[in-house]
Biopython code that builds the backbone (N, CA, C, O; Angstrom):
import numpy as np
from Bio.PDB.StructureBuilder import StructureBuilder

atoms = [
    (1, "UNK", "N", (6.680, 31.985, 12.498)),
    (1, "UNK", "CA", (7.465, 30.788, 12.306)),
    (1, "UNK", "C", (8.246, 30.420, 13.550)),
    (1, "UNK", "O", (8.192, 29.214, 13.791)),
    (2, "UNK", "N", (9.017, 31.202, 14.475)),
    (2, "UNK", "CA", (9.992, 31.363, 15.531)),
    (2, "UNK", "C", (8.372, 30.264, 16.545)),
    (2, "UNK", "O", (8.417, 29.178, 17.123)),
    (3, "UNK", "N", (7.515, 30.971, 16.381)),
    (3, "UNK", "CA", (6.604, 30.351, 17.541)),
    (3, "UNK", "C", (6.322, 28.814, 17.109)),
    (3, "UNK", "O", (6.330, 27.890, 17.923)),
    (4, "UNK", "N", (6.120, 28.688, 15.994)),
    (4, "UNK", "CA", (5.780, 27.291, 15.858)),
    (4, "UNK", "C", (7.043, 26.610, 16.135)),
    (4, "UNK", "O", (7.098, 25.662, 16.918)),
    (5, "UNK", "N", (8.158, 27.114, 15.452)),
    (5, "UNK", "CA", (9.193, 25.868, 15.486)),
    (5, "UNK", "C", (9.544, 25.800, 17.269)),
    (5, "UNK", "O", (10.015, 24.694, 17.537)),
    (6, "UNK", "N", (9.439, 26.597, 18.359)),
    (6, "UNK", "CA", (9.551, 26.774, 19.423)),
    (6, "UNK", "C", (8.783, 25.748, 20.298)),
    (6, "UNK", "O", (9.228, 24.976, 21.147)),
    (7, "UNK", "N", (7.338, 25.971, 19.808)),
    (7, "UNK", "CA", (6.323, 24.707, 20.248)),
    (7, "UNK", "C", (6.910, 23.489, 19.955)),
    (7, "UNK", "O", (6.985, 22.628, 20.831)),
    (8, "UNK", "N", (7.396, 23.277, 18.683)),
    (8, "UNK", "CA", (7.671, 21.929, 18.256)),
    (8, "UNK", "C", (8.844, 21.702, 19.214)),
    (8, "UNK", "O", (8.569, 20.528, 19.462)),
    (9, "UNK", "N", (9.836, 21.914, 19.870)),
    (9, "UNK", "CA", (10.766, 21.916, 20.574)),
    (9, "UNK", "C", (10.542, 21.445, 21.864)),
    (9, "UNK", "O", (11.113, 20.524, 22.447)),
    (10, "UNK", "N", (9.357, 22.413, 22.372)),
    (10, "UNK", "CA", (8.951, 22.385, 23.913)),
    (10, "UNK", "C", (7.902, 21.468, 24.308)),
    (10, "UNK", "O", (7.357, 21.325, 25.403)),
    (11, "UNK", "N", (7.667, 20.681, 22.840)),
    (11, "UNK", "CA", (6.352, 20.003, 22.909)),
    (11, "UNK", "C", (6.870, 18.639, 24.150)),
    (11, "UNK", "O", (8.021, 18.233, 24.307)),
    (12, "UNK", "N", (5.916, 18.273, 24.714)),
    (12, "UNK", "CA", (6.064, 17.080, 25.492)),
    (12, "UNK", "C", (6.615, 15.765, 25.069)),
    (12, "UNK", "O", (6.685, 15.426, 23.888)),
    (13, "UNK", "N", (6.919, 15.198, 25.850)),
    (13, "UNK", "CA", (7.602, 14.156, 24.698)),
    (13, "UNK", "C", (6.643, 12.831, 23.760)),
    (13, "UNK", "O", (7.026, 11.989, 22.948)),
    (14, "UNK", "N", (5.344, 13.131, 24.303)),
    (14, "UNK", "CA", (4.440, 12.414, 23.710)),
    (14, "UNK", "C", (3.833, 12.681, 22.887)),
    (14, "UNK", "O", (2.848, 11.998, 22.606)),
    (15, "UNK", "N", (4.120, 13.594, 22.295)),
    (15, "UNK", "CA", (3.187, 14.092, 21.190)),
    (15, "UNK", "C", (2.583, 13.399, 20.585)),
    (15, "UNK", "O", (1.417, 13.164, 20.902)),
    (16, "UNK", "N", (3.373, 12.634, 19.129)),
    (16, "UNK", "CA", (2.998, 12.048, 18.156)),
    (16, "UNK", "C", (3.957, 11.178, 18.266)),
    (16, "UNK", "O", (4.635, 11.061, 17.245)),
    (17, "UNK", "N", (4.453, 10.074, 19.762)),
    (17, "UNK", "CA", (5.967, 9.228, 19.631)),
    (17, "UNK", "C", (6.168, 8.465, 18.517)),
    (17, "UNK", "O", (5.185, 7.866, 18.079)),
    (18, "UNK", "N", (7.355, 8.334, 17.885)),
    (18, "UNK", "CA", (7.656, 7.354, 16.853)),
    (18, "UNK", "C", (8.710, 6.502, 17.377)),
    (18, "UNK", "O", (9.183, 6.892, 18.445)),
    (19, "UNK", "N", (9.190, 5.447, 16.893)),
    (19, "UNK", "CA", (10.283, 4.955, 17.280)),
    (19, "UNK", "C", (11.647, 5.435, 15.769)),
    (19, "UNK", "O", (11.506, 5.228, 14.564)),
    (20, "UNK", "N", (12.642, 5.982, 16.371)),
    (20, "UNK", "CA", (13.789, 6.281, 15.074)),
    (20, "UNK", "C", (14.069, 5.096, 14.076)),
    (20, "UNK", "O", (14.162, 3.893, 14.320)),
    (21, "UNK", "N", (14.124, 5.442, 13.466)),
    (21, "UNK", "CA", (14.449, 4.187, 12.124)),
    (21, "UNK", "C", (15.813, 3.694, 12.460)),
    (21, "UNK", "O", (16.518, 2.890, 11.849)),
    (22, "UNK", "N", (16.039, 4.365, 13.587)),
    (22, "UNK", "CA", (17.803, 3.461, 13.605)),
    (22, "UNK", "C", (17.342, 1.944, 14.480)),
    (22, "UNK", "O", (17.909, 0.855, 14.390)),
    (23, "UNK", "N", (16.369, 2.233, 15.163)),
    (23, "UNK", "CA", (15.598, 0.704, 16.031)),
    (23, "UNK", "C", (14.890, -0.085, 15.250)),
    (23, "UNK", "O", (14.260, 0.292, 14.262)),
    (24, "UNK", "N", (14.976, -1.330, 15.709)),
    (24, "UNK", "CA", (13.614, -1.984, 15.128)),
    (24, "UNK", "C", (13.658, -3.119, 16.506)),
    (24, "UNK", "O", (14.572, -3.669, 17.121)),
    (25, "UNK", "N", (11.832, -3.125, 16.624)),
    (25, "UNK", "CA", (11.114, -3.946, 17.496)),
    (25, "UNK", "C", (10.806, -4.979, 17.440)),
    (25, "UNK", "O", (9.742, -5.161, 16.849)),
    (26, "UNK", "N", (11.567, -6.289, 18.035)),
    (26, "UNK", "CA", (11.306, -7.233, 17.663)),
    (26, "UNK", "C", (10.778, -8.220, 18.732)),
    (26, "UNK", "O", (10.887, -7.956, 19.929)),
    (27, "UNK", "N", (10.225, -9.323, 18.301)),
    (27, "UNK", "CA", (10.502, -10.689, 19.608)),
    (27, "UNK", "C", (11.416, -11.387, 19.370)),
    (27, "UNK", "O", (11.484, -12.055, 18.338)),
    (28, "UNK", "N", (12.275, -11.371, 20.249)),
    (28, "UNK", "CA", (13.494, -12.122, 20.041)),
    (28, "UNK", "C", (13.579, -13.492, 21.413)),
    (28, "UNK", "O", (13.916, -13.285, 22.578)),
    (29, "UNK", "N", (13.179, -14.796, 20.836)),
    (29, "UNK", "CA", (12.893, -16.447, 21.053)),
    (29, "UNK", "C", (13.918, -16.669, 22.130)),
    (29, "UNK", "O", (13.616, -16.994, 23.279)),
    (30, "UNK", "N", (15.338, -16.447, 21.636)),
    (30, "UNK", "CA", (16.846, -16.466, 22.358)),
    (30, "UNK", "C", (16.549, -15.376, 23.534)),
    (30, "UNK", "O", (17.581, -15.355, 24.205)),
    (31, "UNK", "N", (15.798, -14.646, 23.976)),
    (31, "UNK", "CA", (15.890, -13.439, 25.042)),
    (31, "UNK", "C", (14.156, -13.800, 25.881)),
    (31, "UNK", "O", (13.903, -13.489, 27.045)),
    (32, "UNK", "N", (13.421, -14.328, 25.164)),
    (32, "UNK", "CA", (12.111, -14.678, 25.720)),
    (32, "UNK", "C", (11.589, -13.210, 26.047)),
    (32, "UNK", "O", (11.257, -12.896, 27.190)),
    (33, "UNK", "N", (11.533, -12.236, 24.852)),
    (33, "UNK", "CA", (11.244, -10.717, 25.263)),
    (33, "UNK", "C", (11.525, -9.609, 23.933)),
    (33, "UNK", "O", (12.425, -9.339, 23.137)),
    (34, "UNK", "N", (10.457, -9.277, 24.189)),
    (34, "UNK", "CA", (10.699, -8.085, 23.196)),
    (34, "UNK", "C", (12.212, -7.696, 23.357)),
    (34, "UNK", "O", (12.830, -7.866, 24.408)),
    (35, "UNK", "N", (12.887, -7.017, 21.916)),
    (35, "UNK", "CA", (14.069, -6.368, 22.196)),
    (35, "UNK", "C", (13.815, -5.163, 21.211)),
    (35, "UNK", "O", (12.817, -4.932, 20.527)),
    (36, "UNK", "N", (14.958, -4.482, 21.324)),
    (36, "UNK", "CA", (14.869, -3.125, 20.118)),
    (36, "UNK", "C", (16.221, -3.333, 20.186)),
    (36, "UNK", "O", (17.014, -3.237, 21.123)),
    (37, "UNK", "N", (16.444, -3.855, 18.199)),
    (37, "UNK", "CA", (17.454, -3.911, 17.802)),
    (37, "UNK", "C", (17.735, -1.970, 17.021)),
    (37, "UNK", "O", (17.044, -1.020, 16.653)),
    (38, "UNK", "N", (19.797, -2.507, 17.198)),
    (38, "UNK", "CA", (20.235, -1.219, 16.518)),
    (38, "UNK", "C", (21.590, -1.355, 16.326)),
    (38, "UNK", "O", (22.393, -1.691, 17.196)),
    (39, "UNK", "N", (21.901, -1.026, 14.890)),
    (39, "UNK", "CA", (23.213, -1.611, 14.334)),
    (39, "UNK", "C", (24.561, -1.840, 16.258)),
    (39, "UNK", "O", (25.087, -2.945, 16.389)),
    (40, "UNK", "N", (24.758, -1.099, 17.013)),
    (40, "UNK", "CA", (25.677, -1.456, 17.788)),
    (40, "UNK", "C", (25.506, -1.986, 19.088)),
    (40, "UNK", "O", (26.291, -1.828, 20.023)),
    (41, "UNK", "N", (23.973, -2.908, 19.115)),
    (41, "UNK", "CA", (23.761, -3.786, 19.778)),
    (41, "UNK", "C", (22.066, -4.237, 20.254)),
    (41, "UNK", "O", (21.234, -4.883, 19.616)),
    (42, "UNK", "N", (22.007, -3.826, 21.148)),
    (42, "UNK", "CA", (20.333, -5.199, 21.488)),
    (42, "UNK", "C", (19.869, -4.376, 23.308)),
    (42, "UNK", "O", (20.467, -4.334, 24.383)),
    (43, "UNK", "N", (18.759, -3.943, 22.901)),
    (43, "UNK", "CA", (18.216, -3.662, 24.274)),
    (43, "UNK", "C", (16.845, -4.746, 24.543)),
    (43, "UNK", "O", (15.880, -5.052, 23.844)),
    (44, "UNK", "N", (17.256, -5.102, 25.786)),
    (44, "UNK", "CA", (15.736, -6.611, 26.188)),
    (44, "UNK", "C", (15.219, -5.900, 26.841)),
    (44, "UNK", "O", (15.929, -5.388, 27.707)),
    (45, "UNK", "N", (13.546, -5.429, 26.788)),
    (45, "UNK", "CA", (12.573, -4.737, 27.181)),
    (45, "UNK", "C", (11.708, -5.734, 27.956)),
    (45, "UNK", "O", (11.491, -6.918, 27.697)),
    (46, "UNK", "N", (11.118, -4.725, 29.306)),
    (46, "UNK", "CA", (10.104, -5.201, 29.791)),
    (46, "UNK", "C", (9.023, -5.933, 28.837)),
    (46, "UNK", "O", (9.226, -6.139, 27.640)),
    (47, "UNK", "N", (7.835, -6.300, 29.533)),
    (47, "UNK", "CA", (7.095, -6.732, 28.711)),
    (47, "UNK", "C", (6.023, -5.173, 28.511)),
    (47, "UNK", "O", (5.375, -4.967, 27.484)),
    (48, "UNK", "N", (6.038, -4.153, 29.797)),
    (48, "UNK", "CA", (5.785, -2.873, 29.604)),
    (48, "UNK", "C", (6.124, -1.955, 28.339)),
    (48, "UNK", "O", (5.461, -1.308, 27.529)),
    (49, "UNK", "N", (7.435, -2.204, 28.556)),
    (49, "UNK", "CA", (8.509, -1.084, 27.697)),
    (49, "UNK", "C", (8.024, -1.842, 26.210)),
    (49, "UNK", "O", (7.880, -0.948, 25.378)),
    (50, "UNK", "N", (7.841, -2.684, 25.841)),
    (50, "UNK", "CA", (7.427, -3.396, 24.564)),
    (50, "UNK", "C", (6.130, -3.199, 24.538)),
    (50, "UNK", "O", (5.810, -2.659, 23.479)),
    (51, "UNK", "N", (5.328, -3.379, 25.169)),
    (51, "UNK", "CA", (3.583, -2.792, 24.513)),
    (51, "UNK", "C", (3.096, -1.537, 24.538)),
    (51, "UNK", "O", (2.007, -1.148, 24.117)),
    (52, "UNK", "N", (4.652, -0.431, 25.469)),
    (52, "UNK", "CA", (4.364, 0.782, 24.717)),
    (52, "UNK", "C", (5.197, 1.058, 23.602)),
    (52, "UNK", "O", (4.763, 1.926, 22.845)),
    (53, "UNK", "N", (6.237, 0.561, 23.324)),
    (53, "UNK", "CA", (7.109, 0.867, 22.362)),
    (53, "UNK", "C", (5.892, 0.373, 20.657)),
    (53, "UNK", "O", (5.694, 1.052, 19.650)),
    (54, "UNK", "N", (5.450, -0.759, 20.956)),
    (54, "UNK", "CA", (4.586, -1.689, 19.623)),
    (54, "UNK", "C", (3.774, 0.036, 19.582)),
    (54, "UNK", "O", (3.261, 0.326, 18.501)),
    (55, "UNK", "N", (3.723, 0.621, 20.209)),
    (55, "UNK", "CA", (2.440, 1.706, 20.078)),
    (55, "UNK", "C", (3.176, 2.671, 19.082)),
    (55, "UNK", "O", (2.793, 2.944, 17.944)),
    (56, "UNK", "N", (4.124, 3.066, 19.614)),
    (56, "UNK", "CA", (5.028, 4.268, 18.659)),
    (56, "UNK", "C", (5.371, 4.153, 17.492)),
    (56, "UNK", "O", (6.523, 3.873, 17.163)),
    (57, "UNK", "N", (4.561, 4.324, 16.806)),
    (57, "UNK", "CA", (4.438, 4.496, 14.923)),
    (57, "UNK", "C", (4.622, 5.736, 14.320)),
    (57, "UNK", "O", (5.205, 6.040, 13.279)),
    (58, "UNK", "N", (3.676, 6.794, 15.635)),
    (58, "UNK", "CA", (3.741, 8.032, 15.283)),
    (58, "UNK", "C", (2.475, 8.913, 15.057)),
    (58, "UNK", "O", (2.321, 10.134, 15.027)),
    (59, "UNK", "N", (1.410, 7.593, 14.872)),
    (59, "UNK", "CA", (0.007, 8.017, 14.536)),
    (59, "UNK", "C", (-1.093, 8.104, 15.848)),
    (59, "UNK", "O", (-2.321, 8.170, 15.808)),
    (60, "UNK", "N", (-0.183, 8.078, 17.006)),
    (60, "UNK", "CA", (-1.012, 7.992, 17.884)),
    (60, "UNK", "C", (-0.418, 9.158, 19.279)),
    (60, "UNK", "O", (0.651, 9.152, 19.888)),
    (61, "UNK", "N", (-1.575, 10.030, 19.405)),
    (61, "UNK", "CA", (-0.920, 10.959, 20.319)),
    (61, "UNK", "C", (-1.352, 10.147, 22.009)),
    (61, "UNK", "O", (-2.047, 9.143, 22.167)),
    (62, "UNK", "N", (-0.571, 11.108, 23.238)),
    (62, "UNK", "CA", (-0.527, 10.419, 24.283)),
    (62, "UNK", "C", (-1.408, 10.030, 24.548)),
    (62, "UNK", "O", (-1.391, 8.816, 24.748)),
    (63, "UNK", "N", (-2.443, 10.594, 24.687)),
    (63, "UNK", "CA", (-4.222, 10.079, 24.988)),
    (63, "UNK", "C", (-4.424, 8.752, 24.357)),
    (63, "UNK", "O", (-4.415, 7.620, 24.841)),
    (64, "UNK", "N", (-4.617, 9.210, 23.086)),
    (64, "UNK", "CA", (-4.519, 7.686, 22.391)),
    (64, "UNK", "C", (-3.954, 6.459, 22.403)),
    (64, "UNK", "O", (-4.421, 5.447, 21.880)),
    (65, "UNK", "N", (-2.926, 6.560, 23.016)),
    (65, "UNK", "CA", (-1.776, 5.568, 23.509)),
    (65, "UNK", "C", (-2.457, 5.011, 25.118)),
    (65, "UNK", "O", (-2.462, 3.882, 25.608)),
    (66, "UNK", "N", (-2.706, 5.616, 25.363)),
    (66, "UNK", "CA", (-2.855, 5.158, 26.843)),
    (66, "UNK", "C", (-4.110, 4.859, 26.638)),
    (66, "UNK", "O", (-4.445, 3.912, 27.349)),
    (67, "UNK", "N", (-5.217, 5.385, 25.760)),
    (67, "UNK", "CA", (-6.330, 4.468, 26.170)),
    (67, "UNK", "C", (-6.745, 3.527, 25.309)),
    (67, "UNK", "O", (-7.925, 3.201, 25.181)),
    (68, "UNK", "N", (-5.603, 2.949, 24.554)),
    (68, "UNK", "CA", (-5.461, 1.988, 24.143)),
    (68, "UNK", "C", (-4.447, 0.702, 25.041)),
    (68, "UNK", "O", (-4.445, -0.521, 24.900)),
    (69, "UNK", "N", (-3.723, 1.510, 25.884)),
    (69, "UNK", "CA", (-2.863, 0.343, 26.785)),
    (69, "UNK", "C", (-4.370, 0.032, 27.757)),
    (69, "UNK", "O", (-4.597, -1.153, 28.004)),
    (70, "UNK", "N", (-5.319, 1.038, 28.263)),
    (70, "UNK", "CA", (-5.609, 0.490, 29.118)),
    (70, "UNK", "C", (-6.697, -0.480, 28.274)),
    (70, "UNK", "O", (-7.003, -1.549, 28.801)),
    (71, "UNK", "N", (-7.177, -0.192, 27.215)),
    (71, "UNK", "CA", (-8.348, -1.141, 26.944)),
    (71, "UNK", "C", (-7.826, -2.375, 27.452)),
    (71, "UNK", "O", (-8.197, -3.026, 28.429)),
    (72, "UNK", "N", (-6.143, -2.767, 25.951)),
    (72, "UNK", "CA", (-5.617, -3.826, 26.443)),
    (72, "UNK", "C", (-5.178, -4.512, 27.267)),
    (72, "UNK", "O", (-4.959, -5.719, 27.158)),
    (73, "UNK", "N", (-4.932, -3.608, 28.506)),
    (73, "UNK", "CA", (-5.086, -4.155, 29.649)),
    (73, "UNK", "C", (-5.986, -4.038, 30.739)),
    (73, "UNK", "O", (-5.413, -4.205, 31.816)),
    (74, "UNK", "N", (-7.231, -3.801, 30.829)),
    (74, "UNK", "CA", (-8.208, -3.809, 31.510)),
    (74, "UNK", "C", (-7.498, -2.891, 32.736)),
    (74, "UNK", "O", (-7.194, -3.414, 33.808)),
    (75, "UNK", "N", (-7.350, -1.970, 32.555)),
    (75, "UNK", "CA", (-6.616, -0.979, 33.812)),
    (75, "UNK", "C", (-7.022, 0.488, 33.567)),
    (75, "UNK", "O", (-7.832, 0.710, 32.667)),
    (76, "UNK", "N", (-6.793, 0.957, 33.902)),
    (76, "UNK", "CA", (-6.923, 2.939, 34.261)),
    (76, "UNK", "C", (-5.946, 3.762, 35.156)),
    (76, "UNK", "O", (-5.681, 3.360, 36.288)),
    (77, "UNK", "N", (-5.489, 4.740, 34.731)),
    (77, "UNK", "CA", (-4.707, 5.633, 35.444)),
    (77, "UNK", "C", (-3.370, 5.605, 35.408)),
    (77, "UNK", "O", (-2.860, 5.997, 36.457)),
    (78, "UNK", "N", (-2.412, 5.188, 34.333)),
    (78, "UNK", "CA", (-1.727, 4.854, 34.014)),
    (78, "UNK", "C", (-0.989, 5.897, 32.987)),
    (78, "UNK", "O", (0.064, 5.484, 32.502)),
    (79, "UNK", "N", (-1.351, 6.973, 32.673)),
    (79, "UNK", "CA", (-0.772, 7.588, 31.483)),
    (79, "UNK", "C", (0.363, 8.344, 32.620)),
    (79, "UNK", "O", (1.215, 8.915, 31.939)),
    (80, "UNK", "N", (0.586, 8.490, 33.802)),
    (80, "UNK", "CA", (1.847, 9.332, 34.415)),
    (80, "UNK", "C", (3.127, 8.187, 34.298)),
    (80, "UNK", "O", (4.290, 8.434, 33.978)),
    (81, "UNK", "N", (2.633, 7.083, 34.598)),
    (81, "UNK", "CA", (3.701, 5.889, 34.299)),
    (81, "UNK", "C", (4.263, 5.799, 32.149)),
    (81, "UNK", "O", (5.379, 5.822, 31.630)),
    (82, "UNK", "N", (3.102, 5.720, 31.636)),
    (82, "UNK", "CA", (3.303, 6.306, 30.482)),
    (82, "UNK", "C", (3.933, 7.172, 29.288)),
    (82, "UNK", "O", (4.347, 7.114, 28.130)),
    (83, "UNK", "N", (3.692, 8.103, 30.497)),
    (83, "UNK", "CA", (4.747, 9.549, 30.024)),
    (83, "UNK", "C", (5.653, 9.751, 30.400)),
    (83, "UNK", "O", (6.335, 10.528, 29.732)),
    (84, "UNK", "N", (6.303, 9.150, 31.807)),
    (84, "UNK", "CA", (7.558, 8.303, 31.970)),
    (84, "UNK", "C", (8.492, 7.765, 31.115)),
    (84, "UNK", "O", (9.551, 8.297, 30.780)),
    (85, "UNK", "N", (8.121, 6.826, 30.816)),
    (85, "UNK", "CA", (8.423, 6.033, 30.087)),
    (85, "UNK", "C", (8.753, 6.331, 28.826)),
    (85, "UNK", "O", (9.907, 6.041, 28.513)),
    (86, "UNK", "N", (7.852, 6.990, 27.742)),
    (86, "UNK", "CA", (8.597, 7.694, 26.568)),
    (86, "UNK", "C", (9.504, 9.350, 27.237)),
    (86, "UNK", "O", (10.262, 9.959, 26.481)),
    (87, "UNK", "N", (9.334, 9.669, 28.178)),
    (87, "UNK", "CA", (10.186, 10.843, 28.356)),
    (87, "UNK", "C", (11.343, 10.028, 28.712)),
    (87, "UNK", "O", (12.346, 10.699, 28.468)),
    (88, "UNK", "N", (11.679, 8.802, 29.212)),
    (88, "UNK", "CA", (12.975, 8.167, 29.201)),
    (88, "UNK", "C", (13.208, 7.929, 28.022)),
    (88, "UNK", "O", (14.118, 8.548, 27.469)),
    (89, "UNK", "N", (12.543, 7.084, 27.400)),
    (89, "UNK", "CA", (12.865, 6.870, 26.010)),
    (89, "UNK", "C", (13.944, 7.636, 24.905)),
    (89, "UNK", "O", (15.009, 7.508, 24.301)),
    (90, "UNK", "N", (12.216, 8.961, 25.272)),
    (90, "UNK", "CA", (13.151, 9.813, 24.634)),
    (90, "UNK", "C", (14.887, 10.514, 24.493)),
    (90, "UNK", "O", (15.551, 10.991, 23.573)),
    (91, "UNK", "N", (15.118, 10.233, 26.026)),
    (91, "UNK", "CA", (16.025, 10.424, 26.387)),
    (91, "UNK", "C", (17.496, 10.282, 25.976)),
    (91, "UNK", "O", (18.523, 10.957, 25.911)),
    (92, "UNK", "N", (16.792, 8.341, 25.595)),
    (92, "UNK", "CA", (18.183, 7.146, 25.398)),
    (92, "UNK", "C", (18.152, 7.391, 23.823)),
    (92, "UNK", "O", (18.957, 6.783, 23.118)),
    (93, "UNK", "N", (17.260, 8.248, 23.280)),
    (93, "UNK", "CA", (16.997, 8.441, 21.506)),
    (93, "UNK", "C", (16.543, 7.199, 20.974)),
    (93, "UNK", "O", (17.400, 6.632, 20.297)),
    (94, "UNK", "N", (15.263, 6.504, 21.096)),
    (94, "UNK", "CA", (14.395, 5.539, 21.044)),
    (94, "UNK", "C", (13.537, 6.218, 20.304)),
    (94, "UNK", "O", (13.507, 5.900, 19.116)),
    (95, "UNK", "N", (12.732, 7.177, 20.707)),
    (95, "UNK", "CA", (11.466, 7.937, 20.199)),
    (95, "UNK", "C", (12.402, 9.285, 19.706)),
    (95, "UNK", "O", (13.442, 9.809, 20.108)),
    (96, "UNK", "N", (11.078, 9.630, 18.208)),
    (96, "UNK", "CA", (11.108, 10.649, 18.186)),
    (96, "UNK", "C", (9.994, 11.475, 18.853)),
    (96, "UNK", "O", (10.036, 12.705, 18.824)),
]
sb = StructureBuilder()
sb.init_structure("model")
sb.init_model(0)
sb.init_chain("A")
sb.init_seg("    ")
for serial, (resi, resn, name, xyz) in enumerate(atoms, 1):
    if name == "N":
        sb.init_residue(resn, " ", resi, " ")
    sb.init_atom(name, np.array(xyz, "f"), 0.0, 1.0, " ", f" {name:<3s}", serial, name[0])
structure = sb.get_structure()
Protein backbone atom coordinates (compact mmCIF):
# COMPACT_ATOMS: atom_id res chain seq x y z
CA UNK A 1 0.00 0.00 0.00
CA UNK A 2 2.99 2.58 1.24
CA UNK A 3 4.26 1.91 -2.57
CA UNK A 4 1.24 2.66 -4.37
CA UNK A 5 0.10 5.61 -2.41
CA UNK A 6 3.92 6.89 -2.89
CA UNK A 7 3.62 6.51 -6.78
CA UNK A 8 0.44 8.34 -6.65
CA UNK A 9 2.33 11.29 -5.02
CA UNK A 10 5.46 11.21 -7.21
CA UNK A 11 3.43 10.67 -10.21
CA UNK A 12 4.11 13.45 -12.88
CA UNK A 13 1.87 16.00 -13.07
CA UNK A 14 0.19 14.69 -16.15
CA UNK A 15 -1.05 11.76 -15.38
CA UNK A 16 -4.69 11.70 -15.70
CA UNK A 17 -4.99 16.04 -15.45
CA UNK A 18 -8.38 17.17 -14.31
CA UNK A 19 -9.33 20.58 -13.76
CA UNK A 20 -10.61 21.05 -9.63
CA UNK A 21 -14.23 21.60 -9.35
CA UNK A 22 -13.43 24.83 -7.64
CA UNK A 23 -12.75 26.21 -11.64
CA UNK A 24 -14.88 26.31 -14.37
CA UNK A 25 -13.82 26.96 -18.13
CA UNK A 26 -15.40 29.28 -19.86
CA UNK A 27 -15.53 31.81 -23.02
CA UNK A 28 -15.98 34.83 -21.65
CA UNK A 29 -17.37 37.67 -24.84
CA UNK A 30 -16.36 40.75 -22.22
CA UNK A 31 -12.47 39.29 -22.13
CA UNK A 32 -12.44 37.96 -25.94
CA UNK A 33 -10.74 34.65 -24.26
CA UNK A 34 -11.12 31.74 -22.56
CA UNK A 35 -11.15 32.37 -18.70
CA UNK A 36 -11.25 29.92 -15.62
CA UNK A 37 -13.70 31.12 -13.34
CA UNK A 38 -13.46 30.62 -9.30
CA UNK A 39 -15.60 31.87 -6.53
CA UNK A 40 -12.64 34.78 -5.65
CA UNK A 41 -12.11 35.89 -9.05
CA UNK A 42 -11.31 35.33 -13.01
CA UNK A 43 -8.07 34.14 -14.67
CA UNK A 44 -7.92 35.25 -18.82
CA UNK A 45 -6.02 32.43 -20.53
CA UNK A 46 -3.97 32.24 -23.51
CA UNK A 47 -5.62 30.86 -26.33
CA UNK A 48 -2.81 27.89 -25.48
CA UNK A 49 -3.56 27.69 -21.79
CA UNK A 50 -7.42 27.19 -22.91
CA UNK A 51 -7.05 24.32 -25.51
CA UNK A 52 -5.02 22.59 -22.99
CA UNK A 53 -7.06 23.31 -20.08
CA UNK A 54 -10.66 22.21 -22.57
CA UNK A 55 -8.45 18.83 -22.48
CA UNK A 56 -8.38 18.24 -18.62
CA UNK A 57 -11.43 16.16 -17.76
CA UNK A 58 -9.26 13.58 -16.44
CA UNK A 59 -9.81 10.89 -19.09
CA UNK A 60 -6.94 11.65 -20.95
CA UNK A 61 -3.32 10.80 -20.00
CA UNK A 62 -0.23 13.05 -21.26
CA UNK A 63 0.28 11.20 -24.51
CA UNK A 64 -3.17 11.48 -25.24
CA UNK A 65 -3.40 15.07 -24.67
CA UNK A 66 -0.74 16.03 -26.78
CA UNK A 67 -1.59 13.97 -29.62
CA UNK A 68 -4.64 15.29 -29.69
CA UNK A 69 -3.31 19.11 -29.44
CA UNK A 70 -1.17 18.23 -32.21
CA UNK A 71 -3.81 16.63 -34.53
CA UNK A 72 -5.71 19.91 -33.77
CA UNK A 73 -3.16 21.79 -34.56
CA UNK A 74 -1.32 20.35 -37.36
CA UNK A 75 2.08 20.49 -35.30
CA UNK A 76 4.52 17.95 -33.50
CA UNK A 77 6.88 18.11 -30.67
CA UNK A 78 5.18 19.93 -28.36
CA UNK A 79 4.43 17.72 -25.31
CA UNK A 80 7.77 19.48 -23.26
CA UNK A 81 5.83 22.84 -23.71
CA UNK A 82 2.80 20.73 -22.57
CA UNK A 83 4.07 19.37 -19.51
CA UNK A 84 5.01 22.78 -18.66
CA UNK A 85 2.19 24.02 -18.66
CA UNK A 86 0.06 21.59 -16.48
CA UNK A 87 3.19 21.32 -14.08
CA UNK A 88 2.44 25.18 -13.69
CA UNK A 89 -0.96 24.62 -13.49
CA UNK A 90 -0.60 22.33 -11.19
CA UNK A 91 1.14 24.50 -9.20
CA UNK A 92 -1.47 27.59 -9.05
CA UNK A 93 -4.08 24.37 -8.01
CA UNK A 94 -5.92 24.40 -11.47
CA UNK A 95 -5.32 20.62 -12.12
CA UNK A 96 -5.61 17.80 -10.25
Amino acid sequence: MNATSHESSAAPPAEHPSLKSIFRLQWEPAQNAHVLLYPEGMVKLNQSAAEILKRCDGTRDLQALVAELERAFETTGIEAEVRAFLAEARTRGWIA
